[in-house]
VMD Tcl script that draws the C-alpha trace (Angstrom):
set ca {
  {-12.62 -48.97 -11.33}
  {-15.47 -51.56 -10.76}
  {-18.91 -52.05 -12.54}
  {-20.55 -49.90 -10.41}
  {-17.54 -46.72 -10.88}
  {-18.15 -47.21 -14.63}
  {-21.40 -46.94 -14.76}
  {-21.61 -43.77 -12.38}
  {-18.80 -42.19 -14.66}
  {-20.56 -43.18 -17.96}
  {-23.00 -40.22 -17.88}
  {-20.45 -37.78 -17.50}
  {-18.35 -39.19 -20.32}
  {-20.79 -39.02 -22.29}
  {-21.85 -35.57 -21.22}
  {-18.40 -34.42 -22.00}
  {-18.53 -36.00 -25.41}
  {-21.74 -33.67 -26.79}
  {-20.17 -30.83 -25.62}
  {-19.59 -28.20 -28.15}
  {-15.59 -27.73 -29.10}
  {-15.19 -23.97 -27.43}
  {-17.16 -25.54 -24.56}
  {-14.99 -28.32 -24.75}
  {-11.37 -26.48 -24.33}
  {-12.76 -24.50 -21.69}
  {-13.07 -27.86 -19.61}
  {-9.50 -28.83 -20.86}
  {-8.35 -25.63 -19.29}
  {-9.91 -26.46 -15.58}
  {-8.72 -29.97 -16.26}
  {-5.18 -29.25 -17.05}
  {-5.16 -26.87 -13.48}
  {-6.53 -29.54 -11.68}
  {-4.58 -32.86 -13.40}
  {-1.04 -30.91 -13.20}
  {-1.07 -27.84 -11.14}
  {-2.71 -29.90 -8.25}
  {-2.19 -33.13 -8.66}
  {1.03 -32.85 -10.73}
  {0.23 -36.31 -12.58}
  {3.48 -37.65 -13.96}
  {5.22 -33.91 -13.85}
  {8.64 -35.40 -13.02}
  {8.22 -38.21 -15.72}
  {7.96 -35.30 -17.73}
  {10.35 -32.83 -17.24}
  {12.91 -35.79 -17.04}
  {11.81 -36.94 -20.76}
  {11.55 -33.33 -22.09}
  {15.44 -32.83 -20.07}
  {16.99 -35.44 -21.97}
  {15.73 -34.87 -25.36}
  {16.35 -31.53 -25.49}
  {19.46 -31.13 -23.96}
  {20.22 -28.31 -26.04}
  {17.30 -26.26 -24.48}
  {17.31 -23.58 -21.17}
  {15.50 -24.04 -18.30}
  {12.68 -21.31 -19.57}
  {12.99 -23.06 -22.84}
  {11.95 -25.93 -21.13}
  {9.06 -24.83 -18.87}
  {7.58 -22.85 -21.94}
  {7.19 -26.36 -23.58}
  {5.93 -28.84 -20.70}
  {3.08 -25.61 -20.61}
  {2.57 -26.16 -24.19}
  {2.65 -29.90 -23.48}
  {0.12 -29.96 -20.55}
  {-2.34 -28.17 -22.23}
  {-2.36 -30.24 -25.29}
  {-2.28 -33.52 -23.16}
  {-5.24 -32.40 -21.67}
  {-7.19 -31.26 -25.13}
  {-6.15 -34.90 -25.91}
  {-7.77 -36.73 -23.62}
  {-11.16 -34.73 -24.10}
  {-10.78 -34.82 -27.41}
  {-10.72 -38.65 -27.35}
  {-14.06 -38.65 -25.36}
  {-15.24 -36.85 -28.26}
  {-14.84 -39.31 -30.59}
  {-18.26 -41.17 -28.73}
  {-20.35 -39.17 -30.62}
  {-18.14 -36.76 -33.21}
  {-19.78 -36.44 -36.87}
  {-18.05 -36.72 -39.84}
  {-19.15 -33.24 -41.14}
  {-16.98 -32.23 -37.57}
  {-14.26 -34.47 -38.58}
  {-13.67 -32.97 -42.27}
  {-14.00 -29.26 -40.63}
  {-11.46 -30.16 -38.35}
  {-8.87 -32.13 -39.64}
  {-7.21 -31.54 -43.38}
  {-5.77 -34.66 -45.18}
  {-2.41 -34.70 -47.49}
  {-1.47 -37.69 -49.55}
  {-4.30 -39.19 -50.43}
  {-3.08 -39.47 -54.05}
  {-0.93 -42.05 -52.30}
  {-3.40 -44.19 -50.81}
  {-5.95 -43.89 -54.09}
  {-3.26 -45.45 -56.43}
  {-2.55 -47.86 -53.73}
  {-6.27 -48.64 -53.41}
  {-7.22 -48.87 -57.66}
  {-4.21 -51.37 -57.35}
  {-5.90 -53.11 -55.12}
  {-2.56 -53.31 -52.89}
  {-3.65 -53.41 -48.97}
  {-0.54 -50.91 -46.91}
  {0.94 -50.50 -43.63}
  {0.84 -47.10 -41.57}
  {2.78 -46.25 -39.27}
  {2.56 -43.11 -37.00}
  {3.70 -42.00 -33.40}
  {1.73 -40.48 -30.18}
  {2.20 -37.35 -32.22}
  {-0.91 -35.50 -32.72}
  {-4.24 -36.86 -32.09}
  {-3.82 -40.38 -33.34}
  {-7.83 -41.12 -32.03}
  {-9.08 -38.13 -34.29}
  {-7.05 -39.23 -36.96}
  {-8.29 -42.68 -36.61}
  {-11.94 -41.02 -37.33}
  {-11.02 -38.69 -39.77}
  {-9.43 -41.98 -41.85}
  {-12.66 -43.80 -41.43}
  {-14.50 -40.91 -43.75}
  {-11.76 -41.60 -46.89}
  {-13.18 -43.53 -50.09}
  {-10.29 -45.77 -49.68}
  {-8.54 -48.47 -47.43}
  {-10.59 -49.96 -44.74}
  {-8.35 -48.93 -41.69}
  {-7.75 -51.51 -38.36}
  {-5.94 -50.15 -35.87}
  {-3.54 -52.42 -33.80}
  {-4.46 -52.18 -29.95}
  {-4.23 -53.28 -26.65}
  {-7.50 -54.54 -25.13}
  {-7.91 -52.96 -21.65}
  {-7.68 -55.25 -17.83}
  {-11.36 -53.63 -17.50}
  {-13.78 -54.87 -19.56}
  {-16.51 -52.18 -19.16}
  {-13.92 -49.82 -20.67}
  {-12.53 -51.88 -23.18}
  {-15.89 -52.44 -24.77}
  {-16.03 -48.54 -24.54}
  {-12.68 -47.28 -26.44}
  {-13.48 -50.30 -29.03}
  {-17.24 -48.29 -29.37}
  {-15.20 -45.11 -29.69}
  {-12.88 -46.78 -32.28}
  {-15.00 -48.74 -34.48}
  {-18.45 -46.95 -34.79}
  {-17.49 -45.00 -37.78}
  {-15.82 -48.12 -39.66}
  {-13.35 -48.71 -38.47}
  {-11.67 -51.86 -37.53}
  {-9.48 -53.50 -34.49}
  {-7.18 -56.30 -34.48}
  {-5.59 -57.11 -31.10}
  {-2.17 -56.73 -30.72}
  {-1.13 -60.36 -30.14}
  {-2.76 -61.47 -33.00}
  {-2.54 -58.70 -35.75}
  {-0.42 -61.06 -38.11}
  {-3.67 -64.05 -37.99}
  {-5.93 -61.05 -38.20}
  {-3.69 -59.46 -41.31}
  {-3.81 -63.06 -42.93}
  {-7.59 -63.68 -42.21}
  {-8.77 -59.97 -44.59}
  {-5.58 -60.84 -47.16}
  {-8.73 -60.51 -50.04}
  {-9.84 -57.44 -48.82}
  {-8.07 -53.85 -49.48}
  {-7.14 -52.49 -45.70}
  {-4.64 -50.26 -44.07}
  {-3.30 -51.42 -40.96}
  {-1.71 -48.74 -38.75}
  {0.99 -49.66 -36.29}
  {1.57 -46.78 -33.42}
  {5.36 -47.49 -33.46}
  {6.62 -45.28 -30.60}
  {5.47 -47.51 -27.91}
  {8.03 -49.85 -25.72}
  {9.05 -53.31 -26.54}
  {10.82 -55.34 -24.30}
  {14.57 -54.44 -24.02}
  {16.00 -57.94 -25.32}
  {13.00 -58.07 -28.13}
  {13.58 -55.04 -29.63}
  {15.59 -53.25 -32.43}
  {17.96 -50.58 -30.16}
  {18.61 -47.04 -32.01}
  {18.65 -43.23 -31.16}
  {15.66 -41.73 -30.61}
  {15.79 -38.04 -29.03}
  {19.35 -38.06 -27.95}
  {18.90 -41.08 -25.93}
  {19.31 -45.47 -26.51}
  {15.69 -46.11 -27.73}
  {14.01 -49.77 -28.23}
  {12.12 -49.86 -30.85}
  {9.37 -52.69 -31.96}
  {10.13 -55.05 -34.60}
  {6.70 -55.65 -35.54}
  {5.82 -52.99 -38.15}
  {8.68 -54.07 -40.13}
  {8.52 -57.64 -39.63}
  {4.94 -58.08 -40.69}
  {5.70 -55.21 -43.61}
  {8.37 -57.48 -44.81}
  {6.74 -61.00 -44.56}
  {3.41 -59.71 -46.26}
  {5.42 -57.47 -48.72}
  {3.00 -54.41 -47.98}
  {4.36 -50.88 -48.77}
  {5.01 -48.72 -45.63}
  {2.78 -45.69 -45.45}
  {4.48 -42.26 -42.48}
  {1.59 -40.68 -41.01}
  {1.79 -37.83 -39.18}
  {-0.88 -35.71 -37.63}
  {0.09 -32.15 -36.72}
  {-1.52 -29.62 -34.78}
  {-1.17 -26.21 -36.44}
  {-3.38 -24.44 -33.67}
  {-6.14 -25.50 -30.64}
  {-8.55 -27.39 -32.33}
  {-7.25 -28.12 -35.58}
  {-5.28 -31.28 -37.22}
  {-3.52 -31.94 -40.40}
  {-2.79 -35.28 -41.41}
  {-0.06 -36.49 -43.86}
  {0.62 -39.36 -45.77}
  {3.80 -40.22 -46.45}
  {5.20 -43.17 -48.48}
  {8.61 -44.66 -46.55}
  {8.99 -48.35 -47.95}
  {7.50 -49.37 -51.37}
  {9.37 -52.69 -51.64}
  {9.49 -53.75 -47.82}
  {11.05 -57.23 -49.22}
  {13.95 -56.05 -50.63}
  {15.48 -54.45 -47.22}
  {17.98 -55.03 -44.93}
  {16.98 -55.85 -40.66}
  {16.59 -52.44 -39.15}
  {15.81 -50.64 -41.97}
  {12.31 -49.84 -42.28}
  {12.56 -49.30 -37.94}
  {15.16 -46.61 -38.75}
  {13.46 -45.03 -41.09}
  {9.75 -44.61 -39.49}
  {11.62 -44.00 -36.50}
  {13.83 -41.12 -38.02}
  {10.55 -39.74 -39.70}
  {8.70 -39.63 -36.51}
  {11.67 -37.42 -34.41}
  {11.27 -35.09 -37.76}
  {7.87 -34.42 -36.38}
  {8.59 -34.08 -32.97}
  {11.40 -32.05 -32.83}
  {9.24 -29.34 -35.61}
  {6.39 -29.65 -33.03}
  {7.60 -31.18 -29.71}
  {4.66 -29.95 -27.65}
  {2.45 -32.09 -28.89}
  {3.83 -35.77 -28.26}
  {3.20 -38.07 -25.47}
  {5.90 -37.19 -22.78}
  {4.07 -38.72 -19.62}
  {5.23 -41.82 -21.78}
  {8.05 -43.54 -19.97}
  {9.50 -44.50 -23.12}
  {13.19 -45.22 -21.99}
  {12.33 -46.68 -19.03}
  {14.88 -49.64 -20.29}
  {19.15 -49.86 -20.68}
  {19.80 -51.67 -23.85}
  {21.33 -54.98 -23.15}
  {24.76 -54.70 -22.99}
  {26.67 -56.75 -25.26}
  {28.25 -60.74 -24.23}
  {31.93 -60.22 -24.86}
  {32.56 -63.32 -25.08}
  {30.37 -63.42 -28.20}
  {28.33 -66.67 -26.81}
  {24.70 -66.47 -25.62}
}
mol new
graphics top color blue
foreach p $ca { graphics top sphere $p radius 0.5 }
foreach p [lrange $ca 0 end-1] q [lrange $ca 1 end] { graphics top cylinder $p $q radius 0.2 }
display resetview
């Protein structure tokens, strides 16, 4: 989309944004007809994802779910336009917090952390709802957008209740640069690395790369390891969770702290699979297959 396509989009954006919550989900539900029953936007991506994780499951088993799945996927996305003008007072209605004992202590010690989390949830929401805590100032690790009109948007929608971004090819300079001041840097560890870059595991029944980043920069800044999940007990409603995984990154073993937030994370989906991002083609890759010859 050019300058003038975002521009002539912005008002409705930020129409959508003001609009009341019940008002809100009513649009999600015209949305979701139009995105998936009409257009059928990455249906087949889906079903194959949902197919191979839950083998286990029966055909109706499996339609029941992608319903479940479109309609939160949908809520998502508006919800995420919400976040352009969402109040705090909205935010603390919306969304409970667990754990926060966690990140106090961690804050009086004066100890910065690491979260990680999955698309599990609403991760933008959560973002907001983070900002409002007396504690860590949170930067979240992203990928600046090809369109720059847009970019400077989601950064407005990320930052203009506190908190912070660092870019994802430089979150380790970034990290470095605030060492003196008290943060909490979250790392959304179920995207997809390249194949030969990555730590390879199970995830969902199925070969799964896995970033080495979280637990690379966890272990060469010695920052504890903070599981965040954000469930969705019912339309409209979060609940986010702190966890503590890794208090002593610097005393484990390669793979470790990957296996572990990634092992927390299918926890979560499998208790609420509906609500995780399965128009991701997250095993679009093979893993490498290994030199038998032992030599490079």
């Amino acid at each position: 989309m050019g300058t003038l396509g975002y521009y002539l989009s912005l008002p409705l954006i930020y129409g959508i944004s003001v609009l009341p919550f019940p008002v809100l989900y009513l649009l999600s539900d015209l949305f979701e007809f139009l995105l998936f029953g009409v257009l059928g936007y990455r249906l087949k991506v889906v079903r194959a994802n949902l197919r191979n994780s839950f083998p286990e499951k029966s055909t109706k088993e499996l339609k029941q779910l992608e319903r479940l799945f479109r309609r939160w996927f949908c809520d998502l996305m508006l919800e995420t336009i919400k976040t352009l003008t969402v109040t705090p007072a909205q935010l603390e209605r919306r969304i409970s917090v667990e754990g926060t004992e966690l990140l106090k202590n961690y804050f009086n010690a004066g100890t910065s952390v690491i979260i990680v989390m999955g698309h599990w949830g609403n991760w933008e929401l959560g973002g907001a709802r983070f900002s409002q805590l007396p504690y860590h100032k949170l930067n979240v690790i992203y990928h600046p957008l090809a369109n720059a009109h847009f970019d400077r948007l989601f950064i407005r929608m990320r930052t203009r209740l506190g908190n912070g971004l660092y870019p994802m090819k430089e979150t380790v300079k970034c990290m470095v640069r605030d060492r003196a001041q008290v943060t909490a840097t979250a790392f959304i560890a179920d995207q997809t690395p390249a194949p030969e870059h990555a730590y390879w595991t199970t995830f969902l029944n199925q070969a799964t790369p896995v970033f080495w980043g979280t637990e690379k920069i966890a272990r060469k800044l010695g920052l504890p390891v903070i599981y965040l999940g954000i469930d969705r007990p019912r339309r409209g409603r979060y609940a986010m969770r702190f966890e503590l995984l890794v208090a002593d990154p610097k005393g484990t073993t390669d793979g470790a702290i990957s296996e572990l937030h990634t092992r927390r994370l299918e926890v979560d989906v499998r208790k609420r699979p509906e609500i995780w991002l399965w128009t991701h083609r997250r095993w679009k890759h093979r893993a490498p297959v290994p030199d038998p010859s032992g030599t490079a």
